[in-house]
C-alpha positions in Angstrom: -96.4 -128.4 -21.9 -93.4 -126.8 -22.7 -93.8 -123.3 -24.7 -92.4 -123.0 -28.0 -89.2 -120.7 -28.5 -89.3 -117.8 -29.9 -88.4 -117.1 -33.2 -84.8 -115.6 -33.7 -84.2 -112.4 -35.7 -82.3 -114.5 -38.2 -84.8 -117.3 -38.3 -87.0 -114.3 -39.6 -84.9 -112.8 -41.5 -84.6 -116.1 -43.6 -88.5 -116.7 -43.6 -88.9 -112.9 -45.3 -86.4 -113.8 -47.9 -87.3 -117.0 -49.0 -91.3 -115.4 -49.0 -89.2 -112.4 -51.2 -87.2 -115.1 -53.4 -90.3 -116.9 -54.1 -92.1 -114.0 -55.3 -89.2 -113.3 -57.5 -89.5 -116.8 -59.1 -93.6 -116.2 -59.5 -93.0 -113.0 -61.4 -90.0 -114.3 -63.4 -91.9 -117.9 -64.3 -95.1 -115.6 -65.5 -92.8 -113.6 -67.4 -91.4 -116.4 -68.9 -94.8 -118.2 -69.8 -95.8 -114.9 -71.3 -92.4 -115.2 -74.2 -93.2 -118.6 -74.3 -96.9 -118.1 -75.2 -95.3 -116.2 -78.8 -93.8 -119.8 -79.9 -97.6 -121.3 -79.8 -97.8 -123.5 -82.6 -100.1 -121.6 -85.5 -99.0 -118.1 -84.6 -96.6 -117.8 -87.6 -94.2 -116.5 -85.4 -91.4 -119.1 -84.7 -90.2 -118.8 -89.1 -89.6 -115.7 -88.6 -88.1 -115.4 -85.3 -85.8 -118.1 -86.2 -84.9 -115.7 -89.6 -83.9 -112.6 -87.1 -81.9 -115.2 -85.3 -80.0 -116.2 -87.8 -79.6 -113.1 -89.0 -78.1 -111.6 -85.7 -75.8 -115.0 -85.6 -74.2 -113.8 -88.9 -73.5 -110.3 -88.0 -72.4 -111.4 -84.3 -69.9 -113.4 -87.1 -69.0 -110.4 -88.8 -68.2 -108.5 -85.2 -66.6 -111.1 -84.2 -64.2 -112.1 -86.8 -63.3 -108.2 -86.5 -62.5 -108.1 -82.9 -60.3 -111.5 -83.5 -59.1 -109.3 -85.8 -58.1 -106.7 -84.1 -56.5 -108.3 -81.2 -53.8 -110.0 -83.1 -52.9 -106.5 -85.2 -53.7 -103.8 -83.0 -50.5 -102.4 -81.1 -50.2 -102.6 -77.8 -51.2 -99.7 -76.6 -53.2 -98.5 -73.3 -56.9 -99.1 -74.5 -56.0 -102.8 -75.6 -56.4 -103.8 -71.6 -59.7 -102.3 -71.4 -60.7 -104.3 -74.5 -59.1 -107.8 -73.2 -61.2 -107.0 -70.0 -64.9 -106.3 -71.7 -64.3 -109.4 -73.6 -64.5 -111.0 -70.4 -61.2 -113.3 -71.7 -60.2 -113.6 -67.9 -63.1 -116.4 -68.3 -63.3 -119.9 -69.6 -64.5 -119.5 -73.2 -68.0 -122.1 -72.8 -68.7 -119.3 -70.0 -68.2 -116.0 -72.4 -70.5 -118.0 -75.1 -73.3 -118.1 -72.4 -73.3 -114.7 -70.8 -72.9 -112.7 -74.0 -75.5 -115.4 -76.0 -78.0 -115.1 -72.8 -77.3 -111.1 -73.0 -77.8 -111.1 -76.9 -80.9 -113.2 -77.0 -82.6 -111.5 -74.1 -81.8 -107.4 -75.8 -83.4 -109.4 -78.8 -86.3 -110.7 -77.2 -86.7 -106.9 -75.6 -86.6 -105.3 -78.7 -89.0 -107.8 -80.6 -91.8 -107.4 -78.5 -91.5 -104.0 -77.5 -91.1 -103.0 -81.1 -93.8 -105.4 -82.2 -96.1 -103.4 -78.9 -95.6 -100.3 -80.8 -96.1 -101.1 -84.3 -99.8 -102.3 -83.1 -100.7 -100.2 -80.5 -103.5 -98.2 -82.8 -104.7 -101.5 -83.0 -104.6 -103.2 -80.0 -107.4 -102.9 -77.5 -106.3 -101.3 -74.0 -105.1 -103.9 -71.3 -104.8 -106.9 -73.7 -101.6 -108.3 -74.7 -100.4 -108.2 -77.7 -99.9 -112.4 -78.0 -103.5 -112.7 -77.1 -105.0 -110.9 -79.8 -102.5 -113.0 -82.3 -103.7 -116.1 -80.6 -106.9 -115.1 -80.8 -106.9 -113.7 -84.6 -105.1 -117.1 -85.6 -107.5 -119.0 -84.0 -110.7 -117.8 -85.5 -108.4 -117.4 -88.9 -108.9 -121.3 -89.1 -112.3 -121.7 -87.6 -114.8 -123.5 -89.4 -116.8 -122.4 -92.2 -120.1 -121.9 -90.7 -122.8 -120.9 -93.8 -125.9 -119.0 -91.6 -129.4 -118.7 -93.6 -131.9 -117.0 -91.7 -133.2 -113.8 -91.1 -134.0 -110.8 -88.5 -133.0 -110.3 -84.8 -132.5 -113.9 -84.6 -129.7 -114.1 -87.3 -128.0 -111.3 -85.9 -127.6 -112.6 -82.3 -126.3 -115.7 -84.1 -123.5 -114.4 -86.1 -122.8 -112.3 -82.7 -121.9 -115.4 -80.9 -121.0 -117.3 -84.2 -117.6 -114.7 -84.9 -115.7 -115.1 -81.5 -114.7 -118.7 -82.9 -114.4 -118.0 -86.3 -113.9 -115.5 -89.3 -114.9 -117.7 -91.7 -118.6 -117.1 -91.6 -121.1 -116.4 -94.3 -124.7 -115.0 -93.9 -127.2 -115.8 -96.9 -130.0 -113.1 -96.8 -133.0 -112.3 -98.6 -133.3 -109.7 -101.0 -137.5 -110.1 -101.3 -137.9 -107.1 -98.5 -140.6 -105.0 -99.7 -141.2 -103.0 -96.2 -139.9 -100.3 -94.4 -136.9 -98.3 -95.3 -135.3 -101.2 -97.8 -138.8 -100.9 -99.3 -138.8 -97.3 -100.1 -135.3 -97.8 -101.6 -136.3 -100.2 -103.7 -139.4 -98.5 -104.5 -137.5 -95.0 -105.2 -133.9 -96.0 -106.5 -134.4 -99.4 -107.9 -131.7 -100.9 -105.7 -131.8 -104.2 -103.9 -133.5 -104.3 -100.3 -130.5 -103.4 -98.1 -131.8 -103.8 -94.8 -131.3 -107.0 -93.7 -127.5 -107.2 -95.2 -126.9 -104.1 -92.7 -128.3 -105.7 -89.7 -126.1 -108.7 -90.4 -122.5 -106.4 -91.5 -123.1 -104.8 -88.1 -123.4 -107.9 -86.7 -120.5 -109.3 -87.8 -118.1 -106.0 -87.5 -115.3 -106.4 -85.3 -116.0 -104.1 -82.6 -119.5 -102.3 -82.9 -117.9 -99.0 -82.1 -119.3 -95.7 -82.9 -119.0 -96.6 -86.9 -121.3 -99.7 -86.3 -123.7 -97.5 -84.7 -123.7 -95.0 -87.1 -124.4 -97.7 -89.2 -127.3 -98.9 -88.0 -128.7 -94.9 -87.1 -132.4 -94.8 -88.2 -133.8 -90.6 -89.2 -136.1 -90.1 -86.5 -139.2 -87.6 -86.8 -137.9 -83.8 -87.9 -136.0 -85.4 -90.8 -138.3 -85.1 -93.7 -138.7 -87.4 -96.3 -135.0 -89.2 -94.4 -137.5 -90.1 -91.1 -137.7 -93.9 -91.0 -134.5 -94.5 -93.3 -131.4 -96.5 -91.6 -127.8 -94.7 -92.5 -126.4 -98.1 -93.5 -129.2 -99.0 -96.2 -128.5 -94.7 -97.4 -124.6 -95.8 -97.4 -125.2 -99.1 -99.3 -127.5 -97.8 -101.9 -125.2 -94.7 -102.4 -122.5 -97.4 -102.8 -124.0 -99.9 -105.3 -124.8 -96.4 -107.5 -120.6 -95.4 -107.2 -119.3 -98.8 -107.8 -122.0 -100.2 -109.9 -123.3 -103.2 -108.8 -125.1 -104.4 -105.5 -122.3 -107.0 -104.3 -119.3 -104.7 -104.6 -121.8 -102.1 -102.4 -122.3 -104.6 -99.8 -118.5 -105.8 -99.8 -116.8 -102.1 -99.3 -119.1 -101.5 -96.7 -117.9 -104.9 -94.9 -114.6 -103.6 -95.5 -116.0 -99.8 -93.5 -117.1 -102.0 -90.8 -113.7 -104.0 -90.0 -116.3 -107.2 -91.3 -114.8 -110.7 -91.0 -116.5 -113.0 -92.7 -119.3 -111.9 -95.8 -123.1 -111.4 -96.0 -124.2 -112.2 -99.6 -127.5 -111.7 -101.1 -129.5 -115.1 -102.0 -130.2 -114.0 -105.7 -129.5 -110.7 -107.7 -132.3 -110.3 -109.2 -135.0 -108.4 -108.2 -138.0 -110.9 -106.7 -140.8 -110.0 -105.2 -142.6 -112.6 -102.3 -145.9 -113.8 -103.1 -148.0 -115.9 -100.6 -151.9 -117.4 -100.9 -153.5 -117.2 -97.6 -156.5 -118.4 -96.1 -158.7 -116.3 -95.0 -159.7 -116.9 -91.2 -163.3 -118.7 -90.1 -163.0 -120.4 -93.8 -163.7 -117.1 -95.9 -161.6 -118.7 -98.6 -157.8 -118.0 -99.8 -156.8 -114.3 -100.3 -153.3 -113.6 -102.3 -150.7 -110.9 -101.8 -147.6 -109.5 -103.3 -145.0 -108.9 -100.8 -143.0 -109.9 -97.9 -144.5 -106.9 -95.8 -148.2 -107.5 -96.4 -147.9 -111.5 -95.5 -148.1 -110.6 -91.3 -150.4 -107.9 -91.7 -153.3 -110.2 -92.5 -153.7 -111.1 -89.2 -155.4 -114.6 -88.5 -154.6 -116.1 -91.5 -153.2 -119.0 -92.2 -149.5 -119.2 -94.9 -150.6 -121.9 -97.2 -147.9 -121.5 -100.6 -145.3 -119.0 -101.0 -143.1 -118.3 -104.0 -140.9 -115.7 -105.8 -141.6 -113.5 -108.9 -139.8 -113.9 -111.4 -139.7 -117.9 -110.6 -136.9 -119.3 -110.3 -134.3 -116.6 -110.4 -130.5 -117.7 -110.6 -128.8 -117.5 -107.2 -125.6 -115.4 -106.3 -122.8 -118.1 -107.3 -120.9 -117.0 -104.3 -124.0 -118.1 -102.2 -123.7 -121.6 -104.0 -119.8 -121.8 -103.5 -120.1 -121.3 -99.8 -122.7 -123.9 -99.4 -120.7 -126.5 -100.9 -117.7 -125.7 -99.2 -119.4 -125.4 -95.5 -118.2 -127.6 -92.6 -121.4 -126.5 -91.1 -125.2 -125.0 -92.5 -127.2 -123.3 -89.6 -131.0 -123.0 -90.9 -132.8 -120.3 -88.5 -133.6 -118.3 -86.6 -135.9 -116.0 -87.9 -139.4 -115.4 -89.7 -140.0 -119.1 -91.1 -142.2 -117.5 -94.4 -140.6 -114.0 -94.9 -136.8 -114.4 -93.9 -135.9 -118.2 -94.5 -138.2 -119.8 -97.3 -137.1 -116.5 -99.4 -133.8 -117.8 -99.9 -134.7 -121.6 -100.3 -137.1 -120.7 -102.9 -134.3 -120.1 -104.9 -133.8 -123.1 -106.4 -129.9 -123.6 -107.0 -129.7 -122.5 -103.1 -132.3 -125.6 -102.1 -129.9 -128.0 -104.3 -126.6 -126.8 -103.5 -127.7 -127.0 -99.3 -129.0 -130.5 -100.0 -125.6 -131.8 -102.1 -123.7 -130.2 -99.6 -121.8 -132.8 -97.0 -122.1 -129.8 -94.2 -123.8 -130.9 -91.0 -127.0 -129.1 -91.4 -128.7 -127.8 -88.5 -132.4 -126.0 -87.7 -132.7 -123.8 -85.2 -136.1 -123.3 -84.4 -137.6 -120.3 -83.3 -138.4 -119.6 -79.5 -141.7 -118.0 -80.0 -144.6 -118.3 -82.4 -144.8 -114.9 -84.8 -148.5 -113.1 -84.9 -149.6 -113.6 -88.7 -147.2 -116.0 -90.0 -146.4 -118.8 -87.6 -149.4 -118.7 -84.7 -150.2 -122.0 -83.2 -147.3 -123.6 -85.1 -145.1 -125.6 -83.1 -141.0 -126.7 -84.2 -142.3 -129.6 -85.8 -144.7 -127.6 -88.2 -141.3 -125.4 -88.7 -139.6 -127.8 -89.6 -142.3 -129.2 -91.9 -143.0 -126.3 -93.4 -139.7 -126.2 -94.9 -139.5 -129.6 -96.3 -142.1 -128.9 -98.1 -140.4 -126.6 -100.2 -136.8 -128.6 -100.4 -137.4 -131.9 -99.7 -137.6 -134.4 -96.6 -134.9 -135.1 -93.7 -133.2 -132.1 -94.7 -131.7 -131.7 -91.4 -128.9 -133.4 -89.0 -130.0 -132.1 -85.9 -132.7 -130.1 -84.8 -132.5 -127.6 -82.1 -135.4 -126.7 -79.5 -135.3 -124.5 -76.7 -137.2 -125.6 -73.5 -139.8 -123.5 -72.9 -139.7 -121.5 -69.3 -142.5 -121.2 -67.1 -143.3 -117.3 -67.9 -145.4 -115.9 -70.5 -143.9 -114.2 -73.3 -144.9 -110.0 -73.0 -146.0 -108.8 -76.8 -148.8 -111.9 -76.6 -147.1 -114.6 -78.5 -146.4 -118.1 -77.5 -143.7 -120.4 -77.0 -143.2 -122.7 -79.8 -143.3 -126.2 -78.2 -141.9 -129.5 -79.1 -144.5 -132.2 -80.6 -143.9 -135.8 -80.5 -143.8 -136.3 -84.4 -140.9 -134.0 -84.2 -138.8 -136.8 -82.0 -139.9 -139.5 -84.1 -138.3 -138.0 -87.3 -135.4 -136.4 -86.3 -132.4 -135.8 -83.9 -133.2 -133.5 -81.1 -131.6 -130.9 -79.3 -133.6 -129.1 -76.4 -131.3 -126.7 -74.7 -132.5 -123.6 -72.6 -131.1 -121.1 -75.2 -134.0 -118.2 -74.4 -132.1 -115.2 -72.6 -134.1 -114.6 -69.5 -133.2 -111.1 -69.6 -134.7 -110.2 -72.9 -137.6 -113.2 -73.5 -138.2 -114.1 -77.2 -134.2 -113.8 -77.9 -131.9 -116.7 -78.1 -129.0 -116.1 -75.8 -125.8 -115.4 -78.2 -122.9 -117.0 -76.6 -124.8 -119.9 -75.2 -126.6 -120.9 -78.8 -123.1 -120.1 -80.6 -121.0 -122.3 -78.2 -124.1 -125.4 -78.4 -123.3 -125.6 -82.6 -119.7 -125.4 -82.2 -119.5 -128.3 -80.0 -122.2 -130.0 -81.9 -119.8 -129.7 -84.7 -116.7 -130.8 -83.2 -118.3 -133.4 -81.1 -120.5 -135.2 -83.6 -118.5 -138.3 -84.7 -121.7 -140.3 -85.9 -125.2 -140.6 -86.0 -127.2 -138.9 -83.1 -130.0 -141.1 -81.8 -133.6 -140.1 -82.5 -133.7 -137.8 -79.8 -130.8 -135.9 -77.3 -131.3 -133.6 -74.8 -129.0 -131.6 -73.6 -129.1 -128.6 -71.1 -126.1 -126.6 -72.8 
């Protein structure tokens, strides 16, 4: 075998350069992708550009037609050599256009995005370009219109997912809270029930920063008769006193928050939740008056809920963005005291059914002590065409139920068989293993979005998917 030669200083010498040269080209063609990335259809950015452009054509004009100008009056004197010689007229003219238009266009480019870099460096998060947050902000600009009725934790984690695809989100709440620290209010200041408009504003802010927390900062024990009140609800009953009315309360403090998309109240009148229950081991039907008092009576059964006043006119914004939806998310949250409240509204229940949105129901992952025990998604979804009519829904989404108990007692809510027969299912595992009970927010947000854009036609009577 004969041994290979060895490699020659200058056969090395080559190898390092051309491994130099093509690290050159890497870092130029990234460089280039990067200025390309600003002409991305949608941006808004090429109209403009194209404006500068011209602009810096007409005064290159202008400085041109003055240094023709000078050349054929000037006298000849000692600087006119110099001038002859940074004109580069030793040169073929097509050459001169290219070096001095490549030179132009690149110090234009420079300056663009550098000046562009610091005009929105306060706000700009660290280590992202500046074209990615325009693609980004463009592209959820023109998202779909995604109305989200529902209520609690689980409406929260939903618009969480929901706004990193698109701004133009609206969350219809409840205004029938009676409990807690939007009880009190109500009670004390006669203002509408705050609470669950914060949770969803903080939700929905665009980065839950120390503001958003403040925000949601409940008054611990020490504070007096402020212990069990949330800053945000203080903030937004302060606010509806200043401005005057509830809405424009809850809209400056989306503005505070850095909010895109809106929460609005279901109604603006004040309604109170009233619900006949019956009594466990057939001890009859008991009645009570409010949304707070409806889980306490633990072992009862929901049989009828309905507002007081009956009936009350809903927000017209509320209407508006129903009809106008591209998609209607029904759920999660408490079935009788966060998602009937709004349907019990009766323009709401006709404007959702007129509407050509694809409607969805999410059901809930787990059953909720003294309002939904034993009840599986088909009693769900049941319970709520009872109130606004049958086949209501386009799709219906289940979660798969692991194999692990839940920790606080409650049970999974499981799939029944009348529930296939009736209408088009979804089971995805959407449960976050790290935090049972909770639907997982990027994973449940991604499942609608592609149910939206994917869904050409009619579903068959059942799909399972493992999204």
């Amino acid at each position: 075998m004969i041994p290979a030669a060895p490699a020659t200083p200058f056969a090395l010498s080559s190898l390092a350069m051309l491994q130099q040269l093509q690290k050159w080209w890497r870092v130029a063609w990234v460089g280039v992708r990067r200025v390309l990335r600003w002409l991305t259809p949608g941006l808004g950015i090429k109209r403009w550009l194209l404006v500068i452009l011209l602009g810096t054509f007409l005064i290159g004009v202008g400085g041109a037609i003055m240094v023709l100008d000078i050349y054929r009056t000037a006298p000849d004197t000692w600087w006119a050599s110099y001038l002859s010689t940074l004109s580069l007229r030793f040169l073929e003219r097509p050459l001169r256009v290219l070096i001095f238009g490549g030179l132009g266009l690149g110090a234009l480019v420079y300056g663009v995005l550098n000046m562009n870099r610091a005009l929105l460096a306060p706000y700009m998060r660290p280590g992202r370009p500046v074209v990615d947050t325009l693609v980004d902000h463009r592209k959820r600009g023109r998202g779909h219109r995604i109305v989200v009725i529902g209520g609690g934790h689980g409406l929260s984690t939903l618009l969480r997912g929901l706004k990193e695809h698109t701004y133009n989100i609206t969350a219809i709440v409840t205004v029938a809270d009676d409990g807690g620290s939007s009880g009190r209010l109500r009670n004390n200041l006669g203002v509408l029930p705050p609470g669950d408009i914060r949770n969803c504003l903080a939700a929905l802010s665009n980065d839950e920063t120390l503001i958003t927390q403040l925000f949601q900062y409940r008054f611990s024990g020490g504070a007096g008769e402020l212990e069990g009140h949330s800053f945000g609800n203080l903030f937004i009953s302060a606010l509806s006193e200043i401005t005057g009315s509830f809405e424009k309360a809850v809209a400056e403090s989306g503005r505070v928050l850095s909010v895109h998309g809106q929460v609005l109240p279901a109604t603006l009148h004040d309604v109170r939740l009233v619900a006949d229950l019956s009594e466990p081991l057939g001890g009859g039907e008991v009645r009570v008056h409010g949304e707070s008092k409806i889980p306490e009576q633990v072992g009862a059964a929901v049989r009828r809920v309905w507002l007081e006043p009956n009936a009350p006119p809903a927000y017209p914004a509320a209407v508006r963005a129903l009809l106008n939806a591209d998609l209607i998310v029904i759920g999660p949250g408490s079935l009788f005291t966060s998602i009937l409240p709004n349907l019990l509204v009766p323009d709401l229940a006709a404007a959702l059914r007129s509407s050509p949105a694809l409607k969805i129901f999410i059901c809930n992952l787990s059953t909720q002590a003294g309002e939904t025990d034993g009840y599986s998604c088909g009693d769900h979804v049941r319970a709520i065409e009872e109130y606004v009519g049958d086949h209501l829904f386009d799709v219906v989404i289940g979660n798969q139920p692991p194999n692990r108990k839940l920790p606080d007692g409650s049970q999974w809510v499981t799939i029944d068989d009348d529930l296939r027969k009736n209408y088009p299912l979804y089971l995805a595992q959407v449960a976050d293993p790290e935090k049972p009970g909770q639907h997982m927010a990027e994973k449940l947000a991604q499942l609608l979005i592609d149910l939206l854009q994917e869904r050409t036609g009619p579903l068959t009577r059942e799909e399972t998917s493992d999204v």
